[in-house]
C-alpha angles and dihedrals in degrees: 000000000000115000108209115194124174105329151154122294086227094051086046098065095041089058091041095055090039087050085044097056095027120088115232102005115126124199099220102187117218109225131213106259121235126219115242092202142003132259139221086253086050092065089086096038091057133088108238139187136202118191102179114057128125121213111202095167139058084221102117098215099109085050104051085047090060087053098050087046101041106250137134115193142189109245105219121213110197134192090234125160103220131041117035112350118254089255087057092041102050095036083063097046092054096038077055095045092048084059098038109030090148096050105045138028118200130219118205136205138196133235121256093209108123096024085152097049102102082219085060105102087036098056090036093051086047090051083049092052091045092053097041082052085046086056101264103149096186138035117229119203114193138214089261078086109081092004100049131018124067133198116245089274095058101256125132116260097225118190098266097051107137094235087061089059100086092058088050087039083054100047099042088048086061100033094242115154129236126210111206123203096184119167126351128267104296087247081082102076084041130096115247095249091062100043132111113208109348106078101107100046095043094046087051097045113041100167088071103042094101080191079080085038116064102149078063110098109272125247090247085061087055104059093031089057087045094052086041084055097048089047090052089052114029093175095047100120100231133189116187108211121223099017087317087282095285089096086125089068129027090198102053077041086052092044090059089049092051095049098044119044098184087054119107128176128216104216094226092141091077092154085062102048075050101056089046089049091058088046107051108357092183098049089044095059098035083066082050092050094037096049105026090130093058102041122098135200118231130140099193102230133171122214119199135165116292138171093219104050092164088070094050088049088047088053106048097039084061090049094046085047092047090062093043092054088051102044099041095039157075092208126137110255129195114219096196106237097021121054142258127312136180112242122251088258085202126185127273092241092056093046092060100052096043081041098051133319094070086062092042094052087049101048095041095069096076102037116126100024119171127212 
């Protein structure tokens, strides 16, 4: 038996012609092996991708650190009503996505002033098509819808709401696909007392604890106008941020995906996987591995001027490195306040899709769009 690895073309055919006119003499051919996982040294060799990242300054440090660690990211502009206004927001992402059109993607937004105005969803498609030209690939609609604005009579705009449905009837005629942040963890309708991860922000911010809020709509309301939304436009291409608000349960998560073929989910609620991965490992990974096609990669961060950009950088890339170690390992991992847990240690094959070929299916389907 001749063993043949990795060799010449030339040697090749000299052994094959002897092993053609020689008795008894077998060509076994050695194959490249394959990796079964990753590994911590891996996390620089592989193509990443963060979709849910929010640029609020024209420094480039974030930029050149994506770089250094792999990773291209969507830049998401909200319509938010505090930080830097939407027109600040989305004129940086686009000044950053001019320099670096290999390394980020940006999804834009629109404003929800005016709602009333009949012109409204005229004027708001026309902002969309002027942002897609500009080089958006993706719509984000933001939690001010359903917990903050209200029509002219006083009533919540929840995401359902029929004057919304040009805008959707718009998206879904493009393919251009919408990520949804409706609602708030469901620690939010909670006491303090009862919640799992949210205590310090909602003590520290009251006005958005919807527990001290009830005449505000409930979380139940949320998810039931979203997956109203989802029913009334099944091809709409939906991605549901931060584990689609259901972070709090995988099964009523995996029931959604179920239902609706065109929903994703980022995985921006990383503290929660992990809590479910403490509790039932097995159960944890088996939705990985179930629903590795529809599962996307985002940390949420957000990324603002600073005079020490190395500490930024510093930051962010641990925290990047974290989730890699979870997701690609079989590590043990504390949860502070919890407990320890072993990482997901998941294959190579489902990490990159969750890392990076899921989002660029996603946001490749409305790229070059001509209006």
């Amino acid at each position: 038996m001749i063993h043949l690895p990795l060799m010449k073309h030339l040697k090749l055919y000299f052994l094959i012609l002897i092993a053609t006119t020689l008795p008894g003499i077998t060509l076994v051919f050695a194959q490249k092996e394959t990796k079964a996982f990753y590994s911590k040294d891996d996390f620089y060799k592989v193509k990443k991708f963060d979709t849910h990242i929010h640029i609020n300054t024209e420094q480039t440090a974030f930029i050149q650190l994506a770089k250094a660690d792999n990773f291209q990211f969507l830049d998401i502009v909200d319509d938010r009503p505090f930080g830097l206004p939407m027109a600040e927001q989305q004129k940086i992402a686009f000044l950053h996505l001019k320099t670096y059109p290999e390394q980020m993607k940006v999804a834009t937004t629109f404003p929800v002033k005016g709602f009333d105005d009949p012109d409204w969803a005229v004027l708001t498609i026309n902002n969309l098509k002027n942002s897609i030209r500009e080089g958006a690939r993706t719509v984000k609609i933001w939690k001010n819808i359903g917990m903050d604005l209200r029509d002219k009579n006083g009533k919540f705009v929840m995401l359902d709401d029929p004057r919304l449905q040009p805008v959707f009837e718009f998206l879904v005629k493009n393919k251009i696909p919408l990520i949804g942040h409706n609602g708030e963890p469901r620690d939010c309708w909670l006491p303090l007392d009862q919640m799992t991860f949210s205590k310090e922000y909602y003590g520290s911010h009251p006005e958005y604890h919807m527990f001290l809020h009830p005449e505000y709509p409930s979380y139940e309301q949320h998810i039931a106008a979203r997956d109203n939304l989802l029913k009334t436009y099944p091809d709409l291409k939906f991605v549901g941020a931060h584990l689609g608000s259901l972070e709090w349960s995988l099964d009523e998560l995996a029931k959604r995906l179920d239902l609706f073929p065109n929903m994703r989910v980022d995985l921006s609620r990383i503290t929660n996987l992990q809590l479910h991965t403490l509790r039932d490992h097995a159960r944890t990974r088996s939705f990985f591995m179930k629903y590795q096609d529809r599962l996307i990669y985002g940390s949420d961060r957000a990324v603002n001027t600073t005079d020490d950009p190395e500490k930024l950088k510093k930051g962010i890339h641990e925290a990047w490195f974290r989730d890699w170690v979870f997701f690609t390992s079989a590590d043990r991992i504390t949860l502070p306040g919890f407990g320890d847990l072993i990482g997901l240690q998941l294959p190579v094959n489902v990490i990159d899709k969750i890392y990076y070929k899921n989002a660029e299916n996603w946001l490749s389907e409305s790229a070059g769009l001509k209006f």
